[in-house]
C-alpha positions as CSV (number, residue, x, y, z in Angstrom):
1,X,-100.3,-81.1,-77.0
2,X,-100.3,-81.5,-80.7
3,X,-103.3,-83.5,-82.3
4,X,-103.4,-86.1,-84.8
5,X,-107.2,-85.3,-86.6
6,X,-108.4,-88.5,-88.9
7,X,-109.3,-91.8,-88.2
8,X,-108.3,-95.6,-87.5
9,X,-109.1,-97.4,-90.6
10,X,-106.9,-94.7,-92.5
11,X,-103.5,-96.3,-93.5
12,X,-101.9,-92.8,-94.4
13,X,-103.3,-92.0,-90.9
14,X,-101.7,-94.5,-89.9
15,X,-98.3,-94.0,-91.4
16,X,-98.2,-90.6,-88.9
17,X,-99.5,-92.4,-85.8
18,X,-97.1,-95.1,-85.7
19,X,-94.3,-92.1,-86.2
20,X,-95.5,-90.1,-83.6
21,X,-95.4,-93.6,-81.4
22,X,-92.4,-94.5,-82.8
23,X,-90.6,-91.4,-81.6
24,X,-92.5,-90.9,-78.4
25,X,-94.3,-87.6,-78.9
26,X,-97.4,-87.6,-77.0
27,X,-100.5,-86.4,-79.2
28,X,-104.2,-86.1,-78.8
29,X,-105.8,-88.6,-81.7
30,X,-109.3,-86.4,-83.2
31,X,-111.4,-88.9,-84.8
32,X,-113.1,-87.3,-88.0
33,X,-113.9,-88.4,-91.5
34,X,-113.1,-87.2,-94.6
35,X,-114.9,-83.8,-96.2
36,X,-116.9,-83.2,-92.9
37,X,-117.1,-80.1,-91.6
38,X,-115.0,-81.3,-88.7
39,X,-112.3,-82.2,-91.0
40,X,-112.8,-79.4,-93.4
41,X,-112.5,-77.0,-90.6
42,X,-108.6,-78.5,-90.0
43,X,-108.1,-79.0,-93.3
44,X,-109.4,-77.1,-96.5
45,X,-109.0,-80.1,-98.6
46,X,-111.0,-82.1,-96.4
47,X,-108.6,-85.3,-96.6
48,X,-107.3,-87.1,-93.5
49,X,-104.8,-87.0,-91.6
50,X,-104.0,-83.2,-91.0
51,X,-102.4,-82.4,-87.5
52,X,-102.5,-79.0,-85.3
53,X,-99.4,-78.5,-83.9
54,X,-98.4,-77.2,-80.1
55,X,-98.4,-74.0,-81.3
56,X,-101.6,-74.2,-83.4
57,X,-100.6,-74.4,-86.5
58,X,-102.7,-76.7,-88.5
59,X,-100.9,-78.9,-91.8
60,X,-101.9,-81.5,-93.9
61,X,-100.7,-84.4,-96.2
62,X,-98.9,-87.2,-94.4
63,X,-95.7,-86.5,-96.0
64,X,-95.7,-83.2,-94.8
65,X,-96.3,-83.9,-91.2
66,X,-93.5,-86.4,-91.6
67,X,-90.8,-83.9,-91.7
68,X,-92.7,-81.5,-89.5
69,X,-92.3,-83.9,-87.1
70,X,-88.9,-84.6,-88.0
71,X,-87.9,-81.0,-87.9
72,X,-89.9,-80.3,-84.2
73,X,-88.8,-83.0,-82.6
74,X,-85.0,-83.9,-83.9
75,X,-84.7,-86.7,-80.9
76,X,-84.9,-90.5,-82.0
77,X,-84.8,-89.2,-85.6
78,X,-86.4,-91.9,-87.7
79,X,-84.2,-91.0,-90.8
80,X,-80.4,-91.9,-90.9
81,X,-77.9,-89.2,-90.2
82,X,-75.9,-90.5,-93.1
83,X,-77.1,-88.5,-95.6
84,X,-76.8,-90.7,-98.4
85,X,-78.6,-93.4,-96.8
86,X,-81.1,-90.7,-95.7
87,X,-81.8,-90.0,-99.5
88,X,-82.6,-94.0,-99.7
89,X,-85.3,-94.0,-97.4
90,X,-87.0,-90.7,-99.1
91,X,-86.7,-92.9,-102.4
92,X,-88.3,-96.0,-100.5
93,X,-91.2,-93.8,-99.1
94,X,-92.1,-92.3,-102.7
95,X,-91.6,-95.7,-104.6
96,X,-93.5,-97.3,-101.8
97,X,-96.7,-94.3,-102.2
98,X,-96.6,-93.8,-106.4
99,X,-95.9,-97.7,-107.4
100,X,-97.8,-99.9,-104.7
101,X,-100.0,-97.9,-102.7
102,X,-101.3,-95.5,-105.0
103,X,-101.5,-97.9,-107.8
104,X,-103.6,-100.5,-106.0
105,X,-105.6,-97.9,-104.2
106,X,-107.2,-97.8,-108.1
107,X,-108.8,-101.0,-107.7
108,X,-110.2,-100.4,-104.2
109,X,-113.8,-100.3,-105.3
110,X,-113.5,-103.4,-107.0
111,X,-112.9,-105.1,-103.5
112,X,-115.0,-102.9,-101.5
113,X,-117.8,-102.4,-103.4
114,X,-117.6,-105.2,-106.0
115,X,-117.2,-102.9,-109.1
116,X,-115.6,-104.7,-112.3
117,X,-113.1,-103.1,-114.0
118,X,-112.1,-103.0,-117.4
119,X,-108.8,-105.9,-118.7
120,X,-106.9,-102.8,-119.6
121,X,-107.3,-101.0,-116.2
122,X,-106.6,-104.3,-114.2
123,X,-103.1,-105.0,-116.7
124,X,-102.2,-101.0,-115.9
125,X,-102.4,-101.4,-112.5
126,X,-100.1,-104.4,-111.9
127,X,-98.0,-103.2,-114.5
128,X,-97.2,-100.4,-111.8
129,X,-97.2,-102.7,-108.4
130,X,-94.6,-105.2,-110.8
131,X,-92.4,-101.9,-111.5
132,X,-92.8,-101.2,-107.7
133,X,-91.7,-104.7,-106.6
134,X,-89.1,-104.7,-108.7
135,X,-87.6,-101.2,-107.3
136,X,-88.2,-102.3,-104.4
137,X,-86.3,-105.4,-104.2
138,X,-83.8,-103.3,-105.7
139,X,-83.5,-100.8,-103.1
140,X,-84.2,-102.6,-99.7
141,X,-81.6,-105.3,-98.6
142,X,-84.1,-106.1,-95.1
143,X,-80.9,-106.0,-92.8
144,X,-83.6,-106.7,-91.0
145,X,-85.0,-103.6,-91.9
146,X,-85.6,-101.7,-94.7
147,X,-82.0,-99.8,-95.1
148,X,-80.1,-101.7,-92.6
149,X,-80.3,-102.4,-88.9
150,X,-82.3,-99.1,-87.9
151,X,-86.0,-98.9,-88.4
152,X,-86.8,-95.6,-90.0
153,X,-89.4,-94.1,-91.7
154,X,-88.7,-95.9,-94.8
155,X,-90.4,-99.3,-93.0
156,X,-93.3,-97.4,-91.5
157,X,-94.2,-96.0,-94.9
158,X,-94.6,-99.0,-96.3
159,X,-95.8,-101.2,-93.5
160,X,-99.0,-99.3,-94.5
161,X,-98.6,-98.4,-97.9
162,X,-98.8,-102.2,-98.3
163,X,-102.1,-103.0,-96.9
164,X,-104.0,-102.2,-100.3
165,X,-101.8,-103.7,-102.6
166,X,-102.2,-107.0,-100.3
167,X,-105.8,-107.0,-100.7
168,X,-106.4,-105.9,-104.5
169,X,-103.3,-107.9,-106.0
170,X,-104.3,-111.7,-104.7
171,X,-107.9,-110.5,-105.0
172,X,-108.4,-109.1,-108.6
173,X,-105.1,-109.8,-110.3
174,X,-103.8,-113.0,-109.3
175,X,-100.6,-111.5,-108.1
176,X,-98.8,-110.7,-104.7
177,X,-96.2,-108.6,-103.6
178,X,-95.4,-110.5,-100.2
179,X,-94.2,-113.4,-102.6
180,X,-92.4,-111.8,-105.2
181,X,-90.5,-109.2,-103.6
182,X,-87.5,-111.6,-101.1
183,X,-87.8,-111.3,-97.9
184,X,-90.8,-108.9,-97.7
185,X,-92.6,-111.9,-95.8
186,X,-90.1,-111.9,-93.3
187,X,-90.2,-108.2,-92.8
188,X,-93.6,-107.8,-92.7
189,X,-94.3,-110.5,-89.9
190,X,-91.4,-108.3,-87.8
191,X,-92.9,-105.0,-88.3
192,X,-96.5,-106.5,-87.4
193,X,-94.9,-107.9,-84.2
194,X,-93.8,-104.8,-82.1
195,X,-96.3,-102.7,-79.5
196,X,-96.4,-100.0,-81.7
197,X,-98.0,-101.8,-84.8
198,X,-100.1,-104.0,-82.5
199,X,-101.9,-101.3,-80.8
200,X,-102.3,-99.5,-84.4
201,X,-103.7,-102.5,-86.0
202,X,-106.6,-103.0,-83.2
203,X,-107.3,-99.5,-83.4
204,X,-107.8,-100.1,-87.0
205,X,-109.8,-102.9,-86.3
206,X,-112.5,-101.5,-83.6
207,X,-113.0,-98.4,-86.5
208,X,-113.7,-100.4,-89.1
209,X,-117.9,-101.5,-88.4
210,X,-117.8,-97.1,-88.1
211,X,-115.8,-95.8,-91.2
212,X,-117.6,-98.4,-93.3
213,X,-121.3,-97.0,-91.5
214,X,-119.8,-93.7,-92.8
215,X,-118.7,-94.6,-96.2
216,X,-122.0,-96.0,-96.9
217,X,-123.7,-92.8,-95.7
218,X,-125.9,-91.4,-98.8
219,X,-123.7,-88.3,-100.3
């Protein structure tokens, strides 16, 4: 059985579990931290998730088990089989990672561990999350979901690419993407409704009191 090695409170860990749920391919879930040895042993760079296929093969970066999984198991696809619509959700997926997620993910200490940043770092930073709302409510037309009436992996992606930029923006920038982006809201509150989320969001959840024990480790 293929195993799914990182943990809970991850959101890119998260991005593959709900896939793998979404699709119905049963996995093993490994619970390990980053840069352990457990982790480094599965994955040189020591960064979660990383997966170890049915045949052993171990593979890293959530992106990259995104297709793997696409490619092993080719029933209930979660990309479009128009290909032109296909190419819409890859855009979605990296506008949704280089523009919200990855840009907010700057400012993460500044929640978590109460660290001020500089004026300039805080204007970059929603300078990027505006650019990605704005691509994004030019790209997605929520009918209801992200490309049309299909989920796909488009709406997984940023289900949790999201989560950061909804703490960090209201928090340190007086900004936030569920009200400036329409009908994100909406969207949001439907993808947060299903089994699938549900049971990923208490698993989240019941890891947090550990990951933040870990995170607060002496290095």
């Amino acid at each position: 059985m293929l195993t799914l090695h990182g943990f809970p409170f991850s959101n890119y860990h998260n991005i593959v579990k709900h896939a793998l749920m979404q699709k119905g391919v049963p996995f093993d879930e490994h619970i390990v931290y980053p840069n352990t040895p457990e982790m480094l042993a599965v994955n040189p760079t020591g960064k979660a998730p990383a997966m170890t296929t049915e045949k052993g093969t171990q593979l890293s970066e959530s992106s990259v088990l995104l297709e793997y999984l696409e490619d092993a198991y080719p029933e209930h696809s979660l990309f479009p089989e128009d290909v032109e619509v296909r190419g819409r959700v890859r855009q979605l997926m990296k506008v949704s990672e280089l523009y919200l997620e990855l840009a907010a993910r700057r400012l993460l200490p500044a929640v978590l561990g109460n660290i001020d940043f500089p004026q300039a770092t805080l204007d970059e930073v929603k300078s990027v999350l505006e650019r990605g709302a704005h691509s994004l409510t030019a790209l997605a037309n929520f009918g209801p979901y992200l490309v049309g009436s299909e989920l796909t992996l488009a709406d997984i992606y940023l289900r949790y690419a999201l989560a950061i930029p909804k703490m960090v923006g209201p928090a340190k920038l007086d900004w936030n993407v569920m009200e400036v982006v329409p009908g994100l809201a909406d969207w949001d509150a439907m993808m947060a409704s299903t089994d699938i989320a549900q049971k990923i969001d208490a698993d989240q959840k019941a890891n947090a009191t550990e990951f933040m024990a870990f995170i607060s480790q002496p290095k």
